[in-house]
C-alpha positions as a Markdown table, in Angstrom:
| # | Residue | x | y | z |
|---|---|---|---|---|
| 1 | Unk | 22.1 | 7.0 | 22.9 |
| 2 | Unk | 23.0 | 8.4 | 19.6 |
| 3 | Unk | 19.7 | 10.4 | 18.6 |
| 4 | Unk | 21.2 | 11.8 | 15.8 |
| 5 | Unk | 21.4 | 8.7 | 14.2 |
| 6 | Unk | 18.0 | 7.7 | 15.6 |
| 7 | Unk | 16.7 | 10.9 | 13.8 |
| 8 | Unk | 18.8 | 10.2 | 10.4 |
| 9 | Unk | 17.1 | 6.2 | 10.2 |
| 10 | Unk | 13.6 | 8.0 | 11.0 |
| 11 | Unk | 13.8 | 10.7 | 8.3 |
| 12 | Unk | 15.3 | 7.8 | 5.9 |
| 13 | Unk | 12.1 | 5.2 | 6.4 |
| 14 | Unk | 9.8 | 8.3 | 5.8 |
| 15 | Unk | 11.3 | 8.5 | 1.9 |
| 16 | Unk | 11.9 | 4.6 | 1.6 |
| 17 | Unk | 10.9 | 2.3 | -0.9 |
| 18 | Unk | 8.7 | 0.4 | 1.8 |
| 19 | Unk | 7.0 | 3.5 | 2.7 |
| 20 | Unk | 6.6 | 4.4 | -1.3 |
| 21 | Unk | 4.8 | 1.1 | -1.3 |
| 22 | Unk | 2.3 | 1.7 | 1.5 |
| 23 | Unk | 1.6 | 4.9 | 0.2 |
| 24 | Unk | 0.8 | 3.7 | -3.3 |
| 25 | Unk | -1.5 | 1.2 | -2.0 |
| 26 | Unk | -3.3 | 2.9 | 0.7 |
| 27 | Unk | -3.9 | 5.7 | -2.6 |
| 28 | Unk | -5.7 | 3.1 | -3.7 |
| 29 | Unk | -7.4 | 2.0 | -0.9 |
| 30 | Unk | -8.8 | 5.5 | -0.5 |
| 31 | Unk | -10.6 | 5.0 | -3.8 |
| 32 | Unk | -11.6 | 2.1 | -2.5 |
| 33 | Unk | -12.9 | 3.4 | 1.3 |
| 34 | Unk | -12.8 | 7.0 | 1.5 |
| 35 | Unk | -14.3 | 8.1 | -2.2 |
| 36 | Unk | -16.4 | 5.0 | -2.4 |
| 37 | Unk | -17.1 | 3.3 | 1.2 |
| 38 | Unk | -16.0 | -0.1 | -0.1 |
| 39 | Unk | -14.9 | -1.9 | 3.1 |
| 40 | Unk | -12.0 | -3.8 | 1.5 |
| 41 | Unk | -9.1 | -5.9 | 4.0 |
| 42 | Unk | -7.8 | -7.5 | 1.0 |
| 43 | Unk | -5.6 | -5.0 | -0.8 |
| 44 | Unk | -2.6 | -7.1 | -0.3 |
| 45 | Unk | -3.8 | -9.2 | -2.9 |
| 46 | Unk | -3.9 | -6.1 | -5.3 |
| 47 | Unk | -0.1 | -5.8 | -4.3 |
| 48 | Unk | 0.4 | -9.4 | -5.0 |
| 49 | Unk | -0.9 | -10.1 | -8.3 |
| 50 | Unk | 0.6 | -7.2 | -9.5 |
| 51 | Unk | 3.9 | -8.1 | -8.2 |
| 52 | Unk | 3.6 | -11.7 | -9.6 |
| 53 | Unk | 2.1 | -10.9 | -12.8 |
| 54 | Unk | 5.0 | -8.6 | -13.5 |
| 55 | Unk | 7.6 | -11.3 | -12.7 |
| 56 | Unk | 5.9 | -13.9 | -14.3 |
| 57 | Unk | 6.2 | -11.7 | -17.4 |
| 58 | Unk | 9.6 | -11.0 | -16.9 |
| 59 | Unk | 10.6 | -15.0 | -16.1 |
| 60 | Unk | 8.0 | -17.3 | -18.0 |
| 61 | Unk | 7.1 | -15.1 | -20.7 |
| 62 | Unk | 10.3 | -13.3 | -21.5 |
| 63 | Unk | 8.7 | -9.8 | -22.1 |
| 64 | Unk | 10.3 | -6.6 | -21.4 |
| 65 | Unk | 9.7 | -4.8 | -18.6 |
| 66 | Unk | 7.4 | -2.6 | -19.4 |
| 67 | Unk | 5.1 | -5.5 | -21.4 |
| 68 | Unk | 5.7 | -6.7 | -17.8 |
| 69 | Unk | 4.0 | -3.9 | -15.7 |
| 70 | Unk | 1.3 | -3.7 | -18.5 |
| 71 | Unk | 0.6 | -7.5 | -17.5 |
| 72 | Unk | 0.8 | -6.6 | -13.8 |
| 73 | Unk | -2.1 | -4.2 | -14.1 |
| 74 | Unk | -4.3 | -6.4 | -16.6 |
| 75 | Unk | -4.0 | -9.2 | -14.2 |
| 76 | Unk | -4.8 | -6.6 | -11.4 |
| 77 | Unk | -8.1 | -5.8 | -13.1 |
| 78 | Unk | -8.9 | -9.2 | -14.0 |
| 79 | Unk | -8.6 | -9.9 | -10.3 |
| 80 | Unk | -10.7 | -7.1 | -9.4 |
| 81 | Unk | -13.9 | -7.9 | -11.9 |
| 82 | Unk | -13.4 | -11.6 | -10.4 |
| 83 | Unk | -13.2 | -10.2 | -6.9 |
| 84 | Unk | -15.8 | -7.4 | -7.5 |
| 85 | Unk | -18.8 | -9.3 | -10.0 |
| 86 | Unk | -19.6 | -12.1 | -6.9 |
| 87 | Unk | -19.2 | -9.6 | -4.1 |
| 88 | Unk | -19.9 | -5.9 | -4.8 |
| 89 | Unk | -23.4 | -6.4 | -3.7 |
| 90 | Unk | -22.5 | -7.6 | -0.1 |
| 91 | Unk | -23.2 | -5.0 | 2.7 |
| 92 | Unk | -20.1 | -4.0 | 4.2 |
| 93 | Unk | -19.3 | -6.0 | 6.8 |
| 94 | Unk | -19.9 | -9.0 | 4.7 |
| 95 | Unk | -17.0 | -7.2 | 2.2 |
| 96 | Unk | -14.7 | -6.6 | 4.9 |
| 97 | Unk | -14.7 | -10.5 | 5.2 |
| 98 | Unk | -15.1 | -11.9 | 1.7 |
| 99 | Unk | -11.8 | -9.7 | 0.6 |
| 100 | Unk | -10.1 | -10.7 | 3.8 |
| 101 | Unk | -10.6 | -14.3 | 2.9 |
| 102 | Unk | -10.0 | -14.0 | -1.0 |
| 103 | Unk | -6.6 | -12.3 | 0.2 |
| 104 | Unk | -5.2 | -14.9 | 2.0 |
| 105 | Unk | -6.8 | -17.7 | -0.6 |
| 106 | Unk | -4.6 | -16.0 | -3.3 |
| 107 | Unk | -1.7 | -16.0 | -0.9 |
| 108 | Unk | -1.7 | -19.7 | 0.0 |
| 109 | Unk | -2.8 | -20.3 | -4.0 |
| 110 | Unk | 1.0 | -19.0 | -4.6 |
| 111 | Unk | 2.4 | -21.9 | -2.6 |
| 112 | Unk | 1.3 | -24.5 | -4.0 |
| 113 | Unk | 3.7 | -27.0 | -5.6 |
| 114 | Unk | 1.1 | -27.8 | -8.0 |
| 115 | Unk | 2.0 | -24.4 | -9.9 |
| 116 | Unk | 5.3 | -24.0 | -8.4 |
| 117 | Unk | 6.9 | -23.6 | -11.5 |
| 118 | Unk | 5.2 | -20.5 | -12.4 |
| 119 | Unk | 4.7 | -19.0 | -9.3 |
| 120 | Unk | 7.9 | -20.5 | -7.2 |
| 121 | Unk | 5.7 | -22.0 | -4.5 |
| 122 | Unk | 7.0 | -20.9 | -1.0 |
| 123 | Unk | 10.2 | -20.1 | -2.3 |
| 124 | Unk | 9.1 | -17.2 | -4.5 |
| 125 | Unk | 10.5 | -15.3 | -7.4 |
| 126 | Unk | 13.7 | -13.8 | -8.2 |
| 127 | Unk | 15.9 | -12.1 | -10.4 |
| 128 | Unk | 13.7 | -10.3 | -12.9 |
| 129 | Unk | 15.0 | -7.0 | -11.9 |
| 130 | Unk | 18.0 | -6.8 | -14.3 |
| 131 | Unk | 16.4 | -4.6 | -17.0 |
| 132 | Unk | 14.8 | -2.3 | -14.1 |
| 133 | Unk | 18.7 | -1.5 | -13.0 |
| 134 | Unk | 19.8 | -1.4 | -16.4 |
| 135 | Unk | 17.9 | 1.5 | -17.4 |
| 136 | Unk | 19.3 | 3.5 | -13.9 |
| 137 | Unk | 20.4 | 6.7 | -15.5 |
| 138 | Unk | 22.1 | 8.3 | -12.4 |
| 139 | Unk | 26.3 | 7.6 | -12.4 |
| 140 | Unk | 27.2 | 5.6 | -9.9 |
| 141 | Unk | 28.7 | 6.5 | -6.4 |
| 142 | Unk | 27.2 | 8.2 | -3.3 |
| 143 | Unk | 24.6 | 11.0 | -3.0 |
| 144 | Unk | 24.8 | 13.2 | -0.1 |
| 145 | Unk | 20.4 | 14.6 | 0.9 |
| 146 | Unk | 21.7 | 16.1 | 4.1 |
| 147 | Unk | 19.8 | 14.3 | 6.5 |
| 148 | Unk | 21.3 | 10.6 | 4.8 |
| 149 | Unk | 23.6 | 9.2 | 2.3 |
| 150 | Unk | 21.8 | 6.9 | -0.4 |
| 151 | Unk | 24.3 | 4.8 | -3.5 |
| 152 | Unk | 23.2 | 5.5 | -6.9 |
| 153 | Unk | 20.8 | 2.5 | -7.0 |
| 154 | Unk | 19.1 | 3.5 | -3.7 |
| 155 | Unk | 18.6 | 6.6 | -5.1 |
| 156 | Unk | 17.1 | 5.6 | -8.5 |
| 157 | Unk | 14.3 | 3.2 | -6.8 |
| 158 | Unk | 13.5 | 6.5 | -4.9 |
| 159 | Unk | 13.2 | 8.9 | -7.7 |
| 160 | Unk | 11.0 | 6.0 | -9.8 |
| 161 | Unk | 9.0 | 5.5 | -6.6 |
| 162 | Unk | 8.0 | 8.9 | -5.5 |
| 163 | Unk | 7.6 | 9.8 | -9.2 |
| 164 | Unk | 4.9 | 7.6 | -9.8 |
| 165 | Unk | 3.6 | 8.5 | -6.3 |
| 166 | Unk | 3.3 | 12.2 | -7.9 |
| 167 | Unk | 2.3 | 11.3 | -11.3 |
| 168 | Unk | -0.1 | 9.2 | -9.4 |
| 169 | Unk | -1.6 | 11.6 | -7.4 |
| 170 | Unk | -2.3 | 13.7 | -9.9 |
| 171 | Unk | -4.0 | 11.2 | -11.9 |
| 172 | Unk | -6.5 | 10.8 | -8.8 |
| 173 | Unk | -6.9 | 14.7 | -8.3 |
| 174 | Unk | -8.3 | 14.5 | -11.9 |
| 175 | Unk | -10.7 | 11.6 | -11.7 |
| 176 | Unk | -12.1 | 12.7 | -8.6 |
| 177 | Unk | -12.9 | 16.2 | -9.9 |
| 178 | Unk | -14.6 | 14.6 | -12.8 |
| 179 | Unk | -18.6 | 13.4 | -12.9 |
| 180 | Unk | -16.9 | 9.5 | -12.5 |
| 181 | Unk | -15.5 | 10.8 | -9.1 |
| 182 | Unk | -18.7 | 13.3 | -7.7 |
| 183 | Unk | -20.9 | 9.7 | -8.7 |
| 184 | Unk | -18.3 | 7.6 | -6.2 |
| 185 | Unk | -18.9 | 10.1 | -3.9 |
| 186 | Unk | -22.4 | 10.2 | -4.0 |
| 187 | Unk | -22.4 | 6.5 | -3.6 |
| 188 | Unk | -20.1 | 6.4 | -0.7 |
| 189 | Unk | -23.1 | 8.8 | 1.0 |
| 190 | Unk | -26.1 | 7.5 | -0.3 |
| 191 | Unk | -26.0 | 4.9 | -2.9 |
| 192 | Unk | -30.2 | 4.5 | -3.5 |
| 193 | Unk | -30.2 | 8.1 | -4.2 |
| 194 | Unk | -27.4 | 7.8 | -6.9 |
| 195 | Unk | -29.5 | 4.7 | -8.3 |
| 196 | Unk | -32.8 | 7.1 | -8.4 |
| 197 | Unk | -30.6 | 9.4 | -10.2 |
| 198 | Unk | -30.2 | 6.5 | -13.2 |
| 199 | Unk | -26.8 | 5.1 | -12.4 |
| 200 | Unk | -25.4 | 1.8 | -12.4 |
| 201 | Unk | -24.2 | 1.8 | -9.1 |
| 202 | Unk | -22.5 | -1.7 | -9.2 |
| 203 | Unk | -20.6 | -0.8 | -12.2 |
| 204 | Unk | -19.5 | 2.2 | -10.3 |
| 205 | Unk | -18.4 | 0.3 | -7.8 |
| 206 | Unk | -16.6 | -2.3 | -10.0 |
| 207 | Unk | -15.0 | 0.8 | -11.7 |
| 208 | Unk | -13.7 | 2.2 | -8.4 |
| 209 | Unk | -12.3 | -1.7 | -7.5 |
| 210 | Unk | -10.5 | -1.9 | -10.6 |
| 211 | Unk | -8.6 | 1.9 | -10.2 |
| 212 | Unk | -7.8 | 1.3 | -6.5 |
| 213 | Unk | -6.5 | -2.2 | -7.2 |
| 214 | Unk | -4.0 | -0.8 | -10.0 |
| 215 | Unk | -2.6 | 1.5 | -7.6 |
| 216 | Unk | -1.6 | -1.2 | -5.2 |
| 217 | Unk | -0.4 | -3.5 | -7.6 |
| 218 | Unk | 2.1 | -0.7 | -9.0 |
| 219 | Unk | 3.4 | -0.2 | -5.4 |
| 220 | Unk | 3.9 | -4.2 | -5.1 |
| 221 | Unk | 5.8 | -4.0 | -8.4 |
| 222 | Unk | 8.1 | -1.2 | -7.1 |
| 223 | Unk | 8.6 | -3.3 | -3.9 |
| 224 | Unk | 9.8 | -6.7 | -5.3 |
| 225 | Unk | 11.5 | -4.9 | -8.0 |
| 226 | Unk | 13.7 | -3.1 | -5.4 |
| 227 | Unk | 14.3 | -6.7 | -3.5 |
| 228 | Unk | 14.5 | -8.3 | -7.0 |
| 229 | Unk | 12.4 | -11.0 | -5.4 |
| 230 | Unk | 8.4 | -11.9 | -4.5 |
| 231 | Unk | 7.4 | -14.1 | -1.8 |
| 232 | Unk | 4.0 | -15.6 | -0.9 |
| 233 | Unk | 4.9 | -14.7 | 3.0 |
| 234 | Unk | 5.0 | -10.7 | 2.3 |
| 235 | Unk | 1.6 | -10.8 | 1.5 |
| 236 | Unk | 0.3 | -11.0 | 4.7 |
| 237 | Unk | -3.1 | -9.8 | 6.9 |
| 238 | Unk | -0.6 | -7.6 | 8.5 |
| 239 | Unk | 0.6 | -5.9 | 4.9 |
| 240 | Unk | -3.1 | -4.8 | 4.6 |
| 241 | Unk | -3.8 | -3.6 | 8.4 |
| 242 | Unk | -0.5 | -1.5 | 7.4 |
| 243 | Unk | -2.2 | 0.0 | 4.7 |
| 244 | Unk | -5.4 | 0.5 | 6.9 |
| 245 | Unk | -3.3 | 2.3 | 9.4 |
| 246 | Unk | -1.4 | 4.6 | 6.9 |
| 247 | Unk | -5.0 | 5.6 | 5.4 |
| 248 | Unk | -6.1 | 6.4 | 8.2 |
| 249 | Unk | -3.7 | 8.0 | 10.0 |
| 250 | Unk | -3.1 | 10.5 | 6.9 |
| 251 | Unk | -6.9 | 11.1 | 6.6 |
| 252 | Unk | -9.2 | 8.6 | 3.8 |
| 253 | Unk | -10.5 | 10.6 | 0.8 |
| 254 | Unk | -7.8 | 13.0 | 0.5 |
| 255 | Unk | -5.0 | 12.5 | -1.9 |
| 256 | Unk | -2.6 | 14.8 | 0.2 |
| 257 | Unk | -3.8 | 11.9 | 3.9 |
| 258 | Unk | -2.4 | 8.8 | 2.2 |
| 259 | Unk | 1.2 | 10.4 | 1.5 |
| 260 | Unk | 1.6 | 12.0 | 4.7 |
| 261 | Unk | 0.2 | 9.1 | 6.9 |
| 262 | Unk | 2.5 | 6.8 | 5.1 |
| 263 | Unk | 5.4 | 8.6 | 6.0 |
| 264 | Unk | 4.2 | 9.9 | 9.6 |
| 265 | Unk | 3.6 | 5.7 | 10.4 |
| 266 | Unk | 6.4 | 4.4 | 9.1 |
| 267 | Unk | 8.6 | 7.5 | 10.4 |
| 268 | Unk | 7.4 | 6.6 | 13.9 |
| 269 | Unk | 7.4 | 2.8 | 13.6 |
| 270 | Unk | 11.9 | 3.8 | 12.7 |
| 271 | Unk | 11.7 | 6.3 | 15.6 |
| 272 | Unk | 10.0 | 4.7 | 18.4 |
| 273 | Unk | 12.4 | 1.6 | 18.1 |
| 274 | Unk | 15.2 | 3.6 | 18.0 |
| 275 | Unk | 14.2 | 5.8 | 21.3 |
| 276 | Unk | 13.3 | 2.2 | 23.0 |
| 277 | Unk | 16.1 | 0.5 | 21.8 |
| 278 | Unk | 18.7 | 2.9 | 23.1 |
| 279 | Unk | 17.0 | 3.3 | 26.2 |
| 280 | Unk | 17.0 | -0.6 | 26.8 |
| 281 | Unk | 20.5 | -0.6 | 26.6 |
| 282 | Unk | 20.8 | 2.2 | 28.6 |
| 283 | Unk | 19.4 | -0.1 | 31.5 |
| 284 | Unk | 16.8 | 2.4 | 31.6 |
| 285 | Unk | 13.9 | -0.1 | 30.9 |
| 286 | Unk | 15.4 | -3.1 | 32.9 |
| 287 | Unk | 12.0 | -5.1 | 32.5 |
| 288 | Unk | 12.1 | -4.8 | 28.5 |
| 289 | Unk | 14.9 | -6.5 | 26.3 |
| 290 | Unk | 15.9 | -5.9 | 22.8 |
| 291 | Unk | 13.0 | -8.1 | 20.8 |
| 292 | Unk | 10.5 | -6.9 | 23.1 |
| 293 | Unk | 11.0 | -3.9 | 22.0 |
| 294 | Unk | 9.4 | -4.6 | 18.4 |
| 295 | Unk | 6.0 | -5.3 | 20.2 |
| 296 | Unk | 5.9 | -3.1 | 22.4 |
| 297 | Unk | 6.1 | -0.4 | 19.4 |
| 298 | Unk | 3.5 | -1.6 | 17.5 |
| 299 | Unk | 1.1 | -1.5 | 21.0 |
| 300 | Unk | 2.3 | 2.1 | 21.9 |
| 301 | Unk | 1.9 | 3.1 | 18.0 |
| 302 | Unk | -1.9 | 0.9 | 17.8 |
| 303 | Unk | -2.7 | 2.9 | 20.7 |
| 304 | Unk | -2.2 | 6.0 | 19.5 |
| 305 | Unk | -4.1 | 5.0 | 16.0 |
| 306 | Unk | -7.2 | 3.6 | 18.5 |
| 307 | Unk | -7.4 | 7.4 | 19.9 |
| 308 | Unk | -6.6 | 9.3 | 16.3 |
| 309 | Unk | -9.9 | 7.1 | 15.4 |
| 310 | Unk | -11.9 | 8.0 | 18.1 |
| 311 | Unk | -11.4 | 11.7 | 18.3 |
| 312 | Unk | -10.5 | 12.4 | 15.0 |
| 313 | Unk | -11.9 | 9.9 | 12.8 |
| 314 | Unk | -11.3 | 12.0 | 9.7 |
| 315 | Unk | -7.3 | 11.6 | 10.1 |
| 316 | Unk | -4.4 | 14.3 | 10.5 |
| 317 | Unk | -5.6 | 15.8 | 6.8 |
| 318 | Unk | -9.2 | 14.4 | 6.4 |
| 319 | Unk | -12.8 | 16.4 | 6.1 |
| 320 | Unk | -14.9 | 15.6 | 8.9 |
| 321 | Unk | -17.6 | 17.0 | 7.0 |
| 322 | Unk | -17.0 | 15.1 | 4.1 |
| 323 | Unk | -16.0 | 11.5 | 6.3 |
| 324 | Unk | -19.1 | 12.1 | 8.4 |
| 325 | Unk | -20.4 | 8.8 | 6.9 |
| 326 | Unk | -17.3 | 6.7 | 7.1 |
| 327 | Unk | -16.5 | 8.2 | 11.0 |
């Protein structure tokens, strides 16, 4: 078993553009959960409309790329006042399943043949990426990090991704220190004393949707745009209970949680099926073969999640104090 090059694959998915993506998005689900208590399973629709409206710019309406992501984050609003207006006033549980629903609803609304020629029905979108590579400022060739080796195109969806990761946290840092972010947190505790107080607690609320969603959809546009293509099938339940798992693994209302969890989860996902992988063909796990070994990952990993909850609901980098509500 090589473990050097087990290591070298783990510390390479811990900087990837698929872990940039469930960072960005489970930012924006900590608005959403941790500095709000919106229970929302529907955040890879955030991702997705995001992702489409940005190539639909690009392909039906010819606009540059920028105009593009502009478009992505309008439509990601608009999706969230549509989302939020009908629903905002559930109780939680009642959330949790409203979003879940209005998630896969949008996915299977991207299939249809009906609007197939916007959207690409089950076949998706492609090649809208052109400008994004064109404006790649780093020479080409290959770029040595020490732990791994990227090409000059790798290494220009990297430095994009985790820049808007910074620039991103930032952003939050500052809206949570301001009275828009001490009122989400009030509301997240206690949300009849915050109305007492004079606030509109829905709009709040709607507000706090809106911001969260934005954040996902900017990490769906940096995935498709490093695939050049969007597919109805990425958007799964499973993208969401991803981003669930990264938030709270890192540690919900902290900006520092969702960076760390994401690349902590997706570091382990690379590790664990290296380790079991090698071992299986080592003969050492005679009773497992090689696609078992994808399953039985995800249990050991879910496992270890199901305990982090329970003994440590605040996360690696979480408050308890502050989570006491959410725990």
């Amino acid at each position: 078993m090589d473990f050097l090059n087990i290591l070298t694959l783990a510390l390479g998915e811990m900087i990837s553009p698929t872990t940039i993506t469930f960072v960005l998005c489970a930012i924006g689900l900590s608005v959403h959960f941790g500095f709000t208590g919106l229970l929302n399973f529907g955040q890879a629709a955030f991702a997705a409309v995001g992702a489409y409206g940005m190539a639909i710019g690009i392909i039906t309406f010819h606009l540059p790329l920028l105009l593009a992501v502009l478009m992505g984050l309008v439509a990601s609003a608009l999706f969230a006042l549509v989302l939020g207006i009908p629903t905002l006033r559930l109780r939680a549980d009642y959330l949790a399943i409203v979003t879940i629903a209005t998630s896969e609803v949008f996915r299977y609304f991207m299939t249809t043949i009906g609007f197939a020629s916007v959207t690409g029905g089950s076949n998706g979108l492609s090649q809208f990426g052109k400008e994004f590579w064109a404006m790649n400022p780093i020479p080409e060739g290959d770029y040595n990090l020490g732990f791994v080796s990227y090409r000059s195109d790798q290494l220009y969806v990297l430095a994009v991704g985790w820049g808007t990761i910074i620039l991103g946290a930032l952003v939050l840092r500052l809206l949570m220190r301001s009275p828009w972010g001490r009122v989400l947190k009030g509301i997240r505790e206690d949300e009849d004393a915050v109305r007492s107080l004079g606030k509109n607690v829905f709009a709040y609320k709607l507000q706090a949707l809106m911001v969260g969603g934005m954040f996902a959809s900017i990490g769906g546009m940096i995935f498709v745009l490093n695939l050049s293509n969007v597919q109805p099938q990425t958007w799964t339940t499973n993208f969401t209970f991803t981003i669930w798992s990264v938030l709270l693994l890192g540690g919900a209302a902290t900006i520092l949680g969702p960076i760390a969890g994401g690349m902590i989860f997706l570091g382990l996902i690379s590790l664990t099926q290296g380790i079991m992988g090698g071992l299986v063909e080592m003969g050492w796990l005679p009773f497992l073969t090689q696609p078992d070994v994808a399953q039985i990952r995800f249990i050991l990993i879910g496992l270890s999640l199901m305990l982090l909850v329970i003994f440590r609901p605040q996360g690696l980098f979480g408050n308890k104090k502050e989570l006491q509500f959410n725990g």
